[in-house]
TORVEXLO-277714 format. One line per field, with one value per residue (C-alpha): residue number from 1; residue in one letter; x, y, z. Coordinates in steps of 0.5 Angstrom, whole numbers, plus 500, padded with zeros to 3 digits. Each point is the difference from the previous one (the first is absolute). Layout:
! residues N
nr	[NUM; ...] .
rest	[A; ...] .
X	[X; ...] .
Y	[Y; ...] .
Z	[Z; ...] .
END
This chain:
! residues 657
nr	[1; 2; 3; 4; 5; 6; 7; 8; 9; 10; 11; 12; 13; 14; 15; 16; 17; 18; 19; 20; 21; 22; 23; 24; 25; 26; 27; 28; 29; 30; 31; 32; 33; 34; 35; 36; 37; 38; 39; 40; 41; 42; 43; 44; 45; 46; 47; 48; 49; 50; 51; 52; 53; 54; 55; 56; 57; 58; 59; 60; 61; 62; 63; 64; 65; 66; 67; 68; 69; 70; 71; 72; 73; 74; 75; 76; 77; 78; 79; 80; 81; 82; 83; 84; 85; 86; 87; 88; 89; 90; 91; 92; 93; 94; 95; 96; 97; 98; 99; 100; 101; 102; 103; 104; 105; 106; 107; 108; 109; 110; 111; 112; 113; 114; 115; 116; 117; 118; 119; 120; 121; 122; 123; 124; 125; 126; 127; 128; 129; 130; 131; 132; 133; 134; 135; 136; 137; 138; 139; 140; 141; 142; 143; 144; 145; 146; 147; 148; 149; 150; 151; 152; 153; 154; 155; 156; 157; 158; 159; 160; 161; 162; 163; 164; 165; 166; 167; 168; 169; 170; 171; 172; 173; 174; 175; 176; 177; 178; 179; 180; 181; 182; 183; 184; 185; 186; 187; 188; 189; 190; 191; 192; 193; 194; 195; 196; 197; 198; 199; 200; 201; 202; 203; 204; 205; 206; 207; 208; 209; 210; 211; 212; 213; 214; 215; 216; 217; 218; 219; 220; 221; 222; 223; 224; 225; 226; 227; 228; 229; 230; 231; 232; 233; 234; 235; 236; 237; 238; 239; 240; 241; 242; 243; 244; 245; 246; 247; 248; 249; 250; 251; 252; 253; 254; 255; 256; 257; 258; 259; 260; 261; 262; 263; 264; 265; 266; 267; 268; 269; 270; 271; 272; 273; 274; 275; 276; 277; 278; 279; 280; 281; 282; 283; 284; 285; 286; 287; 288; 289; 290; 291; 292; 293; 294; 295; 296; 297; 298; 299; 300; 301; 302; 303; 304; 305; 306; 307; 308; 309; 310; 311; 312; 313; 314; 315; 316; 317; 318; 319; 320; 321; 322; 323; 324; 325; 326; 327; 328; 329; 330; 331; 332; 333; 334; 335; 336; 337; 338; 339; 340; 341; 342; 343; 344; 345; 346; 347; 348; 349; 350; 351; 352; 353; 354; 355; 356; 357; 358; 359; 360; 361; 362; 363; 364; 365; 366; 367; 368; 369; 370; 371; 372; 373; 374; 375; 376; 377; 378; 379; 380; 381; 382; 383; 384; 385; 386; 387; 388; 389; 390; 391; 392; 393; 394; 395; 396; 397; 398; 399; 400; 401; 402; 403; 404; 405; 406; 407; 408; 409; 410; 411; 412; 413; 414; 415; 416; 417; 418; 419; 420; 421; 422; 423; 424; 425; 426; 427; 428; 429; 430; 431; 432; 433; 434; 435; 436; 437; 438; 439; 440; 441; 442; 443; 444; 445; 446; 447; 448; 449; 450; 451; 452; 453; 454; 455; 456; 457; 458; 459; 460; 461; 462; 463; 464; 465; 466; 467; 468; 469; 470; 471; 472; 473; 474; 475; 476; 477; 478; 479; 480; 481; 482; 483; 484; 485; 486; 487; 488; 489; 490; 491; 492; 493; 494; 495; 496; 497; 498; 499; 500; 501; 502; 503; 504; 505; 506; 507; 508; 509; 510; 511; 512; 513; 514; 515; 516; 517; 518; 519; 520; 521; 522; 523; 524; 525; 526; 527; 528; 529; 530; 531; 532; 533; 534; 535; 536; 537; 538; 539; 540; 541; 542; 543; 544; 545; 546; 547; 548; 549; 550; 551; 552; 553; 554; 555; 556; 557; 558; 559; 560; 561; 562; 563; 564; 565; 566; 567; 568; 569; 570; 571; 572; 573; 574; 575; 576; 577; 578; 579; 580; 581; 582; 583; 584; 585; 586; 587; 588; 589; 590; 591; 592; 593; 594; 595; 596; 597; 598; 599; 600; 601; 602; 603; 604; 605; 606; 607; 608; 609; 610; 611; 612; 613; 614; 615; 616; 617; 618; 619; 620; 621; 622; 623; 624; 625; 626; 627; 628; 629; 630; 631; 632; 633; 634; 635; 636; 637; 638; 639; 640; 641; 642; 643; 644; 645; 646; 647; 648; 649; 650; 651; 652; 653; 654; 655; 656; 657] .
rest	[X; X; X; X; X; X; X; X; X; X; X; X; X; X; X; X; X; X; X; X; X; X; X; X; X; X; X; X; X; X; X; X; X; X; X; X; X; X; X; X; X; X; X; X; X; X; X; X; X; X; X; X; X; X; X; X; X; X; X; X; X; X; X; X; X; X; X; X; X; X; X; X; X; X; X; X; X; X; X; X; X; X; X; X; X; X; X; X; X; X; X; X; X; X; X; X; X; X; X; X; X; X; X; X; X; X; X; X; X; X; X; X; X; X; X; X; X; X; X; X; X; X; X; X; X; X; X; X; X; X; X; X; X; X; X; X; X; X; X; X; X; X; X; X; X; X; X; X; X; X; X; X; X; X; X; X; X; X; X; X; X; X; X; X; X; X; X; X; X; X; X; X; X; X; X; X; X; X; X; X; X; X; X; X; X; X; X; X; X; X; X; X; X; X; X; X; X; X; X; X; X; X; X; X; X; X; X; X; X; X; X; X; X; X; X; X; X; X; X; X; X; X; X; X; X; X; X; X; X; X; X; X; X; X; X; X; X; X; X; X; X; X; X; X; X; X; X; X; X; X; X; X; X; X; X; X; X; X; X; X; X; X; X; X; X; X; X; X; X; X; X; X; X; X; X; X; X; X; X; X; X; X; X; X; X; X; X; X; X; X; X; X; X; X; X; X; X; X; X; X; X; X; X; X; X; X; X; X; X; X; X; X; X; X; X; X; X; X; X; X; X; X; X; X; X; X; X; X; X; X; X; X; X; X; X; X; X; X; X; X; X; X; X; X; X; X; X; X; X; X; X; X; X; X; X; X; X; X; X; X; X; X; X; X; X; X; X; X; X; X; X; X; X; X; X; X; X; X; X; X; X; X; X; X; X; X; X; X; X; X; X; X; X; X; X; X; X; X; X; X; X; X; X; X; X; X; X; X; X; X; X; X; X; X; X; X; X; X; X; X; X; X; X; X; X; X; X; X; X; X; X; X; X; X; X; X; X; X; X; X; X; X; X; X; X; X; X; X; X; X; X; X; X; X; X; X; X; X; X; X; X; X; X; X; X; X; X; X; X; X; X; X; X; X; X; X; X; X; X; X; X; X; X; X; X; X; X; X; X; X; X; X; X; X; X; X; X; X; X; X; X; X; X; X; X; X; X; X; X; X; X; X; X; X; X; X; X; X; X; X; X; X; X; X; X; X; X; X; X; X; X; X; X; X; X; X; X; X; X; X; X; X; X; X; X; X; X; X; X; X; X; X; X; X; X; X; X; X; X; X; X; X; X; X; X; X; X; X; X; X; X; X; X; X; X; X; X; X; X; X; X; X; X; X; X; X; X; X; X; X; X; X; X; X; X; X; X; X; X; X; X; X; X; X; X; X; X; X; X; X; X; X; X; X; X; X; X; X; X; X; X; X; X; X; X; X; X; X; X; X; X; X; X; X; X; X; X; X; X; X; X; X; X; X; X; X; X; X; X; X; X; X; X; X; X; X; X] .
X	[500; 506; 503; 494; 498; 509; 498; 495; 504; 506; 495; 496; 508; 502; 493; 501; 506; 499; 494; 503; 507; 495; 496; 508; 503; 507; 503; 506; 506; 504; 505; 494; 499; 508; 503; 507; 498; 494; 506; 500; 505; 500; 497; 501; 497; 505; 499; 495; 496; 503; 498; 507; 499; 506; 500; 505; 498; 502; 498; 494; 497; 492; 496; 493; 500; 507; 505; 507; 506; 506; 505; 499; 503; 498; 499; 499; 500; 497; 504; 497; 502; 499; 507; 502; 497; 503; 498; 502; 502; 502; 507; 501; 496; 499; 501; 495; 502; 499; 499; 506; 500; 506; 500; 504; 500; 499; 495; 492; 497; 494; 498; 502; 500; 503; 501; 502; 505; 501; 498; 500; 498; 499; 504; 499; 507; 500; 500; 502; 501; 499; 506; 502; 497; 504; 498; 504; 498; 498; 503; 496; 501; 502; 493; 497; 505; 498; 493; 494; 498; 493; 498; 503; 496; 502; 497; 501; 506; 502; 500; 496; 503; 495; 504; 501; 504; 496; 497; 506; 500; 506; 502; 503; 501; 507; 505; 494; 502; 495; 497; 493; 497; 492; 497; 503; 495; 502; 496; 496; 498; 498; 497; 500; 494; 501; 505; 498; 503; 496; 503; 499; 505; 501; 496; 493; 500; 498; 503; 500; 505; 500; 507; 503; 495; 494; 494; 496; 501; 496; 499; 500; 500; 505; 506; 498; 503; 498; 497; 497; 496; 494; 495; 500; 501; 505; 501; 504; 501; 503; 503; 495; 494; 498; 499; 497; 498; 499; 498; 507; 499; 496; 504; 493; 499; 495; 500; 504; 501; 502; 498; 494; 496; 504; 506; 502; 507; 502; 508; 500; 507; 499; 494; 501; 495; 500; 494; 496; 500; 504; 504; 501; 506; 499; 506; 496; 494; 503; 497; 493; 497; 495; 496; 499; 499; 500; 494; 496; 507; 504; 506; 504; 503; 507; 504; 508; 505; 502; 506; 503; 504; 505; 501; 499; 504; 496; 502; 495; 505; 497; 493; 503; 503; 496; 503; 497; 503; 505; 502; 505; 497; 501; 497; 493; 498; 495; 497; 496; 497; 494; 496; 494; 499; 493; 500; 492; 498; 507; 497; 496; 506; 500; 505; 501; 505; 501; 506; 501; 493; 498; 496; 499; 494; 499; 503; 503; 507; 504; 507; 500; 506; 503; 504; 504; 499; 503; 503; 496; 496; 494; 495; 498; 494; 497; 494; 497; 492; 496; 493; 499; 506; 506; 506; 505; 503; 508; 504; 506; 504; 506; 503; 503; 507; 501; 506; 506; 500; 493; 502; 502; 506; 502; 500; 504; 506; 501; 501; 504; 504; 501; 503; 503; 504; 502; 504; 503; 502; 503; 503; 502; 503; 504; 503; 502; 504; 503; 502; 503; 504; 502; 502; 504; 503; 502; 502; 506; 501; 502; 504; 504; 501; 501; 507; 502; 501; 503; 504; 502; 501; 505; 504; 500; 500; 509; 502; 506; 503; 499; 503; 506; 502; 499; 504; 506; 499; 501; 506; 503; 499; 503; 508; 499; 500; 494; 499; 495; 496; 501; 496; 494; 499; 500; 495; 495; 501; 499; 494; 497; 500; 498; 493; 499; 500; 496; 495; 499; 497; 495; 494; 501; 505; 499; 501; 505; 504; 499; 502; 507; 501; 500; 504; 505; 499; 500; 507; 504; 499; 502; 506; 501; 496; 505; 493; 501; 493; 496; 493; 493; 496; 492; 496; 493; 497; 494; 504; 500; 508; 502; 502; 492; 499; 500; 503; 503; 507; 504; 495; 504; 508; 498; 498; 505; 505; 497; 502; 507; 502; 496; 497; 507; 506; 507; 498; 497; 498; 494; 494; 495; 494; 495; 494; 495; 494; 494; 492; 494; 502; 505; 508; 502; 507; 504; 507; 504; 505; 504; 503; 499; 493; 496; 500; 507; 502; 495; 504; 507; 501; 501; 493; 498; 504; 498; 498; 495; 498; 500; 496; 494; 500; 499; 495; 496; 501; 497; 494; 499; 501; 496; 495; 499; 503; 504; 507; 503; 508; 500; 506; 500; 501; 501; 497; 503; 506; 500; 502; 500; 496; 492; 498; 494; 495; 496; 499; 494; 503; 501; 503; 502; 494] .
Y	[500; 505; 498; 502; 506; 503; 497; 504; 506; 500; 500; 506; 503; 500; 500; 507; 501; 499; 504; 506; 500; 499; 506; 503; 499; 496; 502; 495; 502; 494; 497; 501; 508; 501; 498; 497; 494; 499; 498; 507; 500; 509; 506; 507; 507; 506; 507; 501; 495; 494; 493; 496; 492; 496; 492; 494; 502; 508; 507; 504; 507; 500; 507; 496; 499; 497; 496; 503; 495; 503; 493; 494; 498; 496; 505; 499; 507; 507; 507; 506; 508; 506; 499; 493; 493; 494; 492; 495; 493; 493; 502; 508; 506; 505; 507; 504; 507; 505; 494; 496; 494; 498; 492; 500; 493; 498; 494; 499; 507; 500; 508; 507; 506; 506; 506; 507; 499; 493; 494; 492; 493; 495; 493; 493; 501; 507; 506; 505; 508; 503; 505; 505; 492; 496; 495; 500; 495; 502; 496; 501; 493; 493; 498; 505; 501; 492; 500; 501; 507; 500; 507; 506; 506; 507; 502; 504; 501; 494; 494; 493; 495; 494; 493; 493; 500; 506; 507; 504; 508; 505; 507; 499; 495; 504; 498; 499; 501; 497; 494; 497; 494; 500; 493; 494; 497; 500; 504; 500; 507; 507; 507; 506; 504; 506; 498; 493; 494; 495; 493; 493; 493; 495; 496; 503; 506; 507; 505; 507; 504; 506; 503; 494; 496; 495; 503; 495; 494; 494; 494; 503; 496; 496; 502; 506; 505; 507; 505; 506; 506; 502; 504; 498; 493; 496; 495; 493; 497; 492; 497; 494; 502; 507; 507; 500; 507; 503; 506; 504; 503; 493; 494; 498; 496; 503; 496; 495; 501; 493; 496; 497; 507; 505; 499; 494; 498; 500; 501; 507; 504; 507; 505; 508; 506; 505; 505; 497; 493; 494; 496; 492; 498; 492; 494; 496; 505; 507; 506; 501; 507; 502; 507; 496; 505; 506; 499; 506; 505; 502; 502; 507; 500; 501; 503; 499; 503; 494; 500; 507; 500; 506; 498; 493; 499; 498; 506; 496; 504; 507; 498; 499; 507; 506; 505; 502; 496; 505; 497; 502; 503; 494; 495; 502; 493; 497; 494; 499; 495; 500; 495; 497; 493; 499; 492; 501; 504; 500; 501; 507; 504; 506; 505; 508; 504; 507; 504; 507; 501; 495; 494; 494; 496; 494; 493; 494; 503; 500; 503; 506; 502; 507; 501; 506; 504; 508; 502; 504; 497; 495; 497; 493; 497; 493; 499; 491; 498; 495; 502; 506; 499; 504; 499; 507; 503; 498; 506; 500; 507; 499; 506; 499; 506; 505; 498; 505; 502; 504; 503; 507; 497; 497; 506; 504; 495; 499; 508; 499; 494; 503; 506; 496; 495; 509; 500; 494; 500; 508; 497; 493; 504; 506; 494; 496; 506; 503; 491; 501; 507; 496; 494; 503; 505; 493; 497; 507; 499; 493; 501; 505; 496; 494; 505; 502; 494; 497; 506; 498; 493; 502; 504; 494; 494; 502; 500; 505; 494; 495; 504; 502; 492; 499; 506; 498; 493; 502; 504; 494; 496; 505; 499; 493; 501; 494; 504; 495; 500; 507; 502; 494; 504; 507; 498; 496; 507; 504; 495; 501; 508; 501; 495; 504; 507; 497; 497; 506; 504; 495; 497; 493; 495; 493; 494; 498; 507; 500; 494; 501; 506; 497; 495; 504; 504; 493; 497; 507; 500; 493; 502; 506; 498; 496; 496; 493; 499; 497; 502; 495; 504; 496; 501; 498; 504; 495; 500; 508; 502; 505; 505; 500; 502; 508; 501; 505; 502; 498; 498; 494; 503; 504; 493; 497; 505; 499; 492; 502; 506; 498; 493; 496; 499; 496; 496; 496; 500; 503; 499; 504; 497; 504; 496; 503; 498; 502; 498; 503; 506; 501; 500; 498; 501; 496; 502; 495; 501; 496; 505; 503; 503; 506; 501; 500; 504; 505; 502; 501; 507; 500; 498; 506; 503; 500; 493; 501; 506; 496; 494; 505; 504; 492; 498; 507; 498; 493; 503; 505; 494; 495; 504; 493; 499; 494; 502; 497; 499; 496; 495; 493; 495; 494; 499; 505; 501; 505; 498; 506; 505; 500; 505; 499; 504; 501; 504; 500; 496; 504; 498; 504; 497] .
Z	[500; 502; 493; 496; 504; 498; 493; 500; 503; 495; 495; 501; 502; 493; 496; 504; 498; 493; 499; 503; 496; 493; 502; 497; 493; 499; 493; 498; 496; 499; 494; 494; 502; 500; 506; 499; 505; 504; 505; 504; 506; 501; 498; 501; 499; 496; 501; 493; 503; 496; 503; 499; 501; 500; 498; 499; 492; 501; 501; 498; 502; 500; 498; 500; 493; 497; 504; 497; 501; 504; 500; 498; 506; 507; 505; 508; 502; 497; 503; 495; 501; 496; 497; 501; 500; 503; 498; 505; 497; 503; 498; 501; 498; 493; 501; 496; 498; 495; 495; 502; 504; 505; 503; 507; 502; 507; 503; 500; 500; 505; 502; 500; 505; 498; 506; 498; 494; 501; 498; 504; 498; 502; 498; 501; 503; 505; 498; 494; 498; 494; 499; 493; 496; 505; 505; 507; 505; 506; 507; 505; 504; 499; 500; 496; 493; 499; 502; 495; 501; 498; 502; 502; 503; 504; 505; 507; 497; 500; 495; 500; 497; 498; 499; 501; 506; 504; 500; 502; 502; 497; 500; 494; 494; 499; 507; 505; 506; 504; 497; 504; 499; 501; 499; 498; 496; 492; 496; 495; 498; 503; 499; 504; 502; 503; 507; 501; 495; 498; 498; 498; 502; 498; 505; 497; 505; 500; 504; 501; 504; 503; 503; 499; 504; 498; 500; 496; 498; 496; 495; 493; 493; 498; 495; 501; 494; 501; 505; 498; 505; 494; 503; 508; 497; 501; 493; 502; 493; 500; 495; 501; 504; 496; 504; 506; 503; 507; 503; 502; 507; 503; 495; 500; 494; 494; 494; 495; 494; 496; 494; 503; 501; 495; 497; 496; 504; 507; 499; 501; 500; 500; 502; 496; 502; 493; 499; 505; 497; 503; 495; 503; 496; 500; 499; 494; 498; 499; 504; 502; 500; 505; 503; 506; 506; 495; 496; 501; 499; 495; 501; 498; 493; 500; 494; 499; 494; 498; 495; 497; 493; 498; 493; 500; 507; 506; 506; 506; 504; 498; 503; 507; 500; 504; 495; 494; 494; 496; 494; 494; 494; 495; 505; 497; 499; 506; 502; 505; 504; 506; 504; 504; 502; 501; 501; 500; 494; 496; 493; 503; 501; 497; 500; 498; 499; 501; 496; 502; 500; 494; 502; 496; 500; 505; 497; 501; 499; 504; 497; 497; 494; 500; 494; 498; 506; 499; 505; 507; 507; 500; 504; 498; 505; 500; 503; 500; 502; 500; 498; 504; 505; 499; 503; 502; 495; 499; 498; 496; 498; 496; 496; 493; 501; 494; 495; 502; 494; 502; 507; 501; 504; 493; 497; 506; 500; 492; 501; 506; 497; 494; 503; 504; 494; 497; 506; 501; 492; 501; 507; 497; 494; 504; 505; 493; 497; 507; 501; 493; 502; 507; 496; 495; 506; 502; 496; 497; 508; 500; 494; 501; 508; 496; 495; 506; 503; 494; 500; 507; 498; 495; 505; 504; 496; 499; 508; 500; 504; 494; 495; 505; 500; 494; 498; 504; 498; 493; 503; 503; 495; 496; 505; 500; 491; 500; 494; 497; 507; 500; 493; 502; 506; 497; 494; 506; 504; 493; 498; 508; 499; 493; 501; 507; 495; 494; 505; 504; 494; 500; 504; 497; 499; 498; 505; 496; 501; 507; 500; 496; 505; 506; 497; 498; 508; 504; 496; 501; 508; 500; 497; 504; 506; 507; 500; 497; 497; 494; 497; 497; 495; 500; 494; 500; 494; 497; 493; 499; 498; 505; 494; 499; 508; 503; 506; 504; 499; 507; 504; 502; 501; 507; 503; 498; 502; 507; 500; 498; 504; 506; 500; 499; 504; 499; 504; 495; 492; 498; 497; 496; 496; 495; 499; 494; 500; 495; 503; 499; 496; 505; 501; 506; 502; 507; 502; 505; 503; 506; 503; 507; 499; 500; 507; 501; 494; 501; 508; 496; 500; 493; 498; 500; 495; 492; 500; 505; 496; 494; 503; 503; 492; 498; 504; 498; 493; 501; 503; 496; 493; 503; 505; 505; 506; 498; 502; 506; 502; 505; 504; 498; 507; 501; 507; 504; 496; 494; 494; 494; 498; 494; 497; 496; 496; 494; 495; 493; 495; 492; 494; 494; 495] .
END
């Protein structure tokens, strides 16, 4: 009798169920309507009001009417802002921004928070942050950066963590420094309300926690998949058992809604509120729309720009911008796009616009072409409706700027620069002729310095002592009556000096002559010279001959006379090797010898007479010939000891043809 009389009780629970659920229509879109899938695993809401619905076959977006294809790939998560659409896979995420697409690999992608500038989410193993399109671990404990991290909320300003080893409470998911752990139940999912977080275990219970204590708790659905608060109710979905509705404040239960009274599955995942309807994502039969508690209210209709083009060139970013848009000239070519998502009657929207004052009719259209643009202000105002409802009016300013060519600033400045470009041709023009005087000032200057110092190093180049020894070896050859010697001696010495009187009359001689001269030097002071020595002559002229090379007359002679007089002693035999060298347009010349060095000649007293004259001018015309700081004398040393004398310099190499 007990049996038949619960029998009968259960009946008439669900034929009165089943009744007040009929009295509400269930459309279904499914496959057949345009669905990648019937297997819906998330869905979202973007800022135009789009529905987004993820399934293992893709990603679409919804207006009421089309479901337009964002990937083709499955996706377990949606994360949508104004400038940035975020998909999250079983392997990683694709970003979405500006039409171009990023995948970051990581683990199973399950939900999203984003709080201030950041964005969380949620994985199969712990917890990630996007930074600048990159994915960085977070460490928030050794439990946690394992766990599977189902929901992630902010709250009194704190984080909640949902996961499988707990629900756990953080100051912060970057560095936290205080870690708490409020229930060690593993939990299956979460929603915030207010100051009170409502969760759901494993253990098919739902709680309710206020300041971190358990005010609630009960048996719910099993595997439940989402919970929802929609008009003071609280929505608990399953993966096998449908929906199940109970009142928010109370947890009393109000009504099911499953395949035997409404809805053809009882595998629900997911529940969207958009436009007072409630959209029931399902895992074998699609999405179930229904008006069910907001039959007798219409919502507000809600219009967005949607896409804004500048010559074919989308600029979305210019729609968040506050400022009026200004933009070039050229740029007069516009394409824009707006919208409003009315799910309920999406072939009544109409729209209209209104630029600078001129309305167009109400239609269909929602995109408006604005081709060849002049220059000047415009207000451009978009209003949608459905029937007599109207949404407010979206206002867009934008200014197409002058041509520069067109502006009064333009004919102010190619005045200025015109008088500008005058006085800089007049003062280019006086600088190049008063550089031209300076330079030809200069260059008569460095000339004459440069006769004036080949005058000096003539008077230099025959040292009175030079010619005092050779004379009175002359004469003592002379008493001896070595008359063969005598006469070798007197036409070297008569050679040396005519070269000497006919090079001083010249600026140039030929390598050649200066070499014979210094030959013909060099061979008369080791025959008048007490000094024993011997001398190399080096040439290295990549096959030019040395009758076809321009050289300085006795340019070499005073550098050699130094060695002799004050580099050498009697201690031993000396050396001096002359080595000319021709590389890259230069002649390069090194003078060596093994004497006492430069340092130590330099203190004899008689260093500072005419050969030190004559090495000072020598230097002089090197620097004036070569204009390079390439000259250098310097002593050779051999550890500490000093074992002669360099002197090295460059000079522009010329020749005769």
């Amino acid at each position: 009798m007990i049996k038949k009389i619960f029998s009968l009780f259960i009946l008439i629970v669900v034929f009165s169920q089943g009744n007040y659920a009929q009295q509400y229509n269930f459309k279904n879109y499914t496959f057949n309507n345009g669905l990648p899938s019937n297997k819906i695993i998330a869905g979202n809401i973007d800022d135009i009001g789009y529905v987004w619905f993820a399934t293992d076959k893709g990603v679409v977006k919804f207006d009421g009417i089309y479901f337009a294809e964002i990937s083709n790939k499955p996706t377990t998560a949606i994360y949508n802002s104004t400038s940035l659409t975020i998909l999250g896979h079983k392997n990683g995420l694709t970003l979405i921004k500006n039409n171009k697409e990023t995948f970051l690999s990581c683990k199973e992608v399950l939900s999203f928070l984003k709080k201030d500038d950041s964005i969380f989410i949620a994985t199969t193993e712990g917890v990630f942050e996007l930074i600048n399109q990159k994915l960085q671990p977070l460490e928030i404990n050794s439990t946690l950066d394992f766990s599977i991290i189902g929901k992630i909320h902010f709250t009194n300003n704190h984080f909640y963590i949902s996961s499988n080893n707990g629900l756990w409470k953080v100051d912060s998911l970057r560095n936290p420094k205080t870690i708490q752990k409020i229930l060690e139940k593993e939990i299956i999912t979460s929603v915030i309300d207010e100051n009170s977080l409502i969760i759901t275990t494993h253990q098919d219970e739902i709680l309710q926690l206020e300041n971190d204590k358990i005010t609630y708790k009960s048996s719910t659905l099993k595997n439940v998949s989402s919970l929802n608060i929609i008009a003071d109710k609280l929505w608990i979905t399953s993966l096998t058992n449908g929906i199940e509705i109970r009142d928010r404040d109370t947890f009393s239960f109000l009504q099911n809604i499953n395949k035997y009274n409404s809805i053809g599955t009882d595998n629900v995942s997911s529940i969207i509120e958009s436009e007072k309807l409630i959209l029931i994502n399902t895992l074998n039969k699609g999405v179930y729309v229904t008006g069910y508690q907001y039959n007798n209210i219409y919502h507000d209709l809600n219009l967005k720009f949607e896409k804004f083009s500048v010559n074919g060139n989308s600029i979305d970013s210019l729609l968040q911008s506050k400022k009026s848009i200004v933009l070039n000239y050229d740029q007069n070519n516009l394409n824009i796009k707006y919208k409003t998502i009315a799910l309920r009657n999406p072939n009544k929207v109409k729209y209209q616009y209104v630029l600078n004052g001129v309305s167009s009719n109400w239609s269909n259209n929602n995109e408006i072409q604005l081709p060849n643009l002049t220059y000047g202000n415009y207000s451009l105002q978009i209003q949608s409706k459905v029937d007599e409802t109207k949404s407010e009016p979206q206002i867009l300013n934008f200014k197409i700027d002058t041509p520069f060519y067109k502006k009064d600033a333009f004919f102010l400045i190619t005045g200025v620069l015109l008088l500008i470009i005058a006085y800089l041709f007049l003062e280019m023009y006086l600088k190049h002729l008063k550089k031209k005087h300076a330079k030809e000032l200069m260059s008569l200057k460095q000339t004459n310095h440069l006769l004036t110092l080949e005058q000096q190093a003539l008077q230099l180049q025959m040292n009175p002592h030079f010619i005092f020894n050779v004379l009175n070896g002359i004469k003592a050859l002379g008493n001896k009556g070595d008359v063969t010697e005598l006469n070798k001696t007197i036409n070297k010495f008569s050679i040396l000096l005519r070269s000497v009187l006919n090079n001083s009359r010249r600026e140039e001689i030929t390598l050649k002559d200066e070499l014979a001269t210094i030959k013909n030097y060099i061979e008369l002071e080791q025959s008048m010279s007490s000094k024993s020595f011997n001398y190399n002559i080096d040439l290295h002229l990549n096959n030019i001959d040395s009758d076809e090379i321009l050289f300085p007359s006795m340019l070499l002679q005073p550098f050699i006379e130094n060695s002799i007089e004050h580099g050498f002693t009697n201690d031993k035999p000396g050396l001096i090797n002359i080595e000319i060298t021709i590389i890259n347009q230069y002649i390069e010349i090194s003078i060596i010898d093994n004497g006492i060095g430069i340092d130590k000649s330099l203190k004899k007293k008689f260093t500072t007479n005419n050969n030190s004259l004559a090495l000072k001018v020598t230097k002089e015309r090197i620097q004036y010939l070569s204009n390079l700081n390439s000259y250098r004398i310097q002593n050779i040393k051999n550890k500490e000891n000093t074992t002669g004398t360099k002197v090295f310099f460059k000079i522009p190499l010329k020749t005769d043809y």
